[in-house]
N, C-alpha and C positions, 0 to 999 in steps of 0.2 A: 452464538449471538441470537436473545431475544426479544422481540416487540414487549415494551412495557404495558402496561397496564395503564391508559390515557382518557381523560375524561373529551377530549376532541383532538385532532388532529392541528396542529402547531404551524408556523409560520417559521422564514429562516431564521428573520428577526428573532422572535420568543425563544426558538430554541436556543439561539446565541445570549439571551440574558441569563436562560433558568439551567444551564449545562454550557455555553461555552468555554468554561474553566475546567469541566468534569473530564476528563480524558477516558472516560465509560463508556460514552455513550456518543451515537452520532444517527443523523435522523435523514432516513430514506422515503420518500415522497409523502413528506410531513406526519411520518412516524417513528416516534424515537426506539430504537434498539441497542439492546446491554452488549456492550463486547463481549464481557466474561470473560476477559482472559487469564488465561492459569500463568501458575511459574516458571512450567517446562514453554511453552508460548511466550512469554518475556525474555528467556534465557535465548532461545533464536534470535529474535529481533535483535535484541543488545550485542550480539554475535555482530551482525549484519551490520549492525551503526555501527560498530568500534571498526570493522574490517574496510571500511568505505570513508570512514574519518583520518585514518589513517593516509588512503587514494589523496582526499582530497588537503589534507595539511603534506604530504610527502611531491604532489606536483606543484603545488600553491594552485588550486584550481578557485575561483568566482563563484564557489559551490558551498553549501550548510547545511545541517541538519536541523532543524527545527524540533524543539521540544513539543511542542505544539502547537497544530494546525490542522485547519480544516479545510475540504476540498469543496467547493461550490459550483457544479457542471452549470452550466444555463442552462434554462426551460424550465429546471423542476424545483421543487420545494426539498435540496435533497444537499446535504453536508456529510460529504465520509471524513471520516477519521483515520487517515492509512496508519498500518503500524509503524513504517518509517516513509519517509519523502526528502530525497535531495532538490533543495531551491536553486536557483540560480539568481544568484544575487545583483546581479546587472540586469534581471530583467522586474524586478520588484517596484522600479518607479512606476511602470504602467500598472499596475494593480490598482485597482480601483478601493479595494477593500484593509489593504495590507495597512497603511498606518495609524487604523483603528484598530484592527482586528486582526489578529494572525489567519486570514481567509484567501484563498489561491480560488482566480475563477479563470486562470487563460493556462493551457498546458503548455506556452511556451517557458512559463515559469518554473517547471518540473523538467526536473533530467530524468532524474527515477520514482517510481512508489514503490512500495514494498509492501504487501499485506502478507501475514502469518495467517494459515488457514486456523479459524476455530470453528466451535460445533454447528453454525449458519453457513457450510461452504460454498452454497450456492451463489450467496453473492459476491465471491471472491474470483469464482469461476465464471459466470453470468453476467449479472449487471452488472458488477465494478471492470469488466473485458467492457462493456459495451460504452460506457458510461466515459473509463479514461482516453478508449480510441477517438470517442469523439469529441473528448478535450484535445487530442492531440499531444498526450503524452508518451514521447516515445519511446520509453520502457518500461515494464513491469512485471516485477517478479513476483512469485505467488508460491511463499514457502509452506509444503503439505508435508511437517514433519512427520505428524502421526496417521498419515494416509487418509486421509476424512473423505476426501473427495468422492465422486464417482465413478462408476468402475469408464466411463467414455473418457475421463481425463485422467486417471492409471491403471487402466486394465483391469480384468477380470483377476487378476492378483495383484492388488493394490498393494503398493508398498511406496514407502516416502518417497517424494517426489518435489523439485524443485523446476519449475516453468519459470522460464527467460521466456517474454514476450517485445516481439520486437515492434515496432509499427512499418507497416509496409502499404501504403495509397490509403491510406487509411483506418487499414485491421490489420488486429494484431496477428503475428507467425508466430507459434509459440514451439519454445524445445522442452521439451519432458529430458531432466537429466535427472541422474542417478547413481548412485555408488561412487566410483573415482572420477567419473568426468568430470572436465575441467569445466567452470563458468566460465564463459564467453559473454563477456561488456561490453557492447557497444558505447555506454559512456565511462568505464569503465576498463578498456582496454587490457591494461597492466595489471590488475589485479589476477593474485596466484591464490585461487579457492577449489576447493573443489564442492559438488552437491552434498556429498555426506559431510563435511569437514561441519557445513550449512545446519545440515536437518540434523545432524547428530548433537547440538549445540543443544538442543530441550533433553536430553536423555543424561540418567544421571549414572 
C-alpha cells in the first residue's frame, strides 16, 4: 500500500465523492493510499469470505458481508477499506452514515474485520491495532500469507502467519497461529480452519 501522488490533503466527505466506489483506495489522516492488491492477496480473502459465509448462512446468524465498505474511527480524517468485515445487521439502524453511504463509525457494528497483509504492513500491524481497539471491535484477524511483517510480530524467521486478535479492556490479545493450528473464533466459534488451510489459499 502506497500514498498517492495529491495535489492537498482531502476531506472524508471528498474522498467519498472522488473514490468512494473505487475499492483501491482508502484514505488515512486525509491521505489517500493504493491497496495494490495482488491475486495471490484476493485468493485469501475470498478464502476467508466463502469460509465465514458459510458460518453465517449454516447458523442463520444477524450477520453479512459487505461488498463494500468503509470504516470511519472518529476524531480523524481517516476511512479504511478492510479486506473483509462481518456487519451485524441488527445494529445498522443506529449508524449514522449507513443509508447513504456503505460507511461503519460505531464498532458495535462489527463482529470481525479482516485485513490481508500487503507491501504497507505496518498499518495492518500498527495503526489499524490501534485504530480498531478503539472503535471497539472485537476481533481482528490479520492474515500475513507471505510473511511481510516484522520480525517483532513473526520472529526472526518469519514465516506465514495468521494473528487472531481478541479485544480484552480495551487492547487487543493477539495469537500468532501457524501450520495446523486450529483458528479459534470468538464470534466464530464452530468454525473448522486451520492457519495454513488460511495462508495457504494465495499460493498456487
Amino acid at each position: 500500500m502506497t500514498p498517492l501522488l495529491q495535489q492537498r490533503p482531502l476531506t472524508f466527505d471528498e474522498f467519498l465523492d472522488h473514490y468512494g466506489d473505487d475499492d483501491r483506495y482508502e484514505l488515512i489522516d486525509r491521505e489517500i493510499f493504493d491497496l495494490e492488491p495482488t491475486g495471490p492477496h484476493e485468493e485469501v480473502a475470498a478464502f476467508i469470505d466463502r469460509k465465514l459465509n458459510v458460518q453465517i448462512d449454516t447458523l442463520e446468524l444477524p450477520y453479512f458481508i459487505p461488498q463494500r465498505c468503509l470504516i470511519k474511527p472518529l476524531g480523524n480524517v481517516t476511512g479504511f477499506r478492510p479486506d473483509l468485515v462481518v456487519l451485524d445487521r441488527s445494529q445498522l439502524a443506529k449508524e449514522p452514515l449507513w443509508s447513504q453511504e456503505p460507511v461503519i463509525t460505531m464498532g458495535s457494528s462489527i463482529r470481525l474485520v479482516v485485513e490481508v497483509v500487503s507491501t504497507n504492513w505496518q498499518n495492518d500491524y500498527a495503526r489499524k491495532v490501534e485504530d480498531y481497539a478503539a472503535l471497539g471491535i472485537a476481533e481482528y484477524w490479520i492474515a500475513d500469507y507471505a510473511a511481510l511483517g516484522g520480525v517483532q510480530f513473526l520472529g526472526r524467521i518469519k514465516q506465514p502467519t495468521l494473528s487472531i486478535c481478541e479485544l480484552t479492556d480495551g487492547i487487543y490479545e493477539a495469537r500468532r497461529l501457524r501450520g495446523n493450528e486450529r483458528v479459534v473464533s470468538p464470534t466464530f466459534p464452530n468454525l473448522q480452519l486451520t492457519a495454513e488451510q488460511i495462508l495457504k489459499a494465495g499460493q498456487y
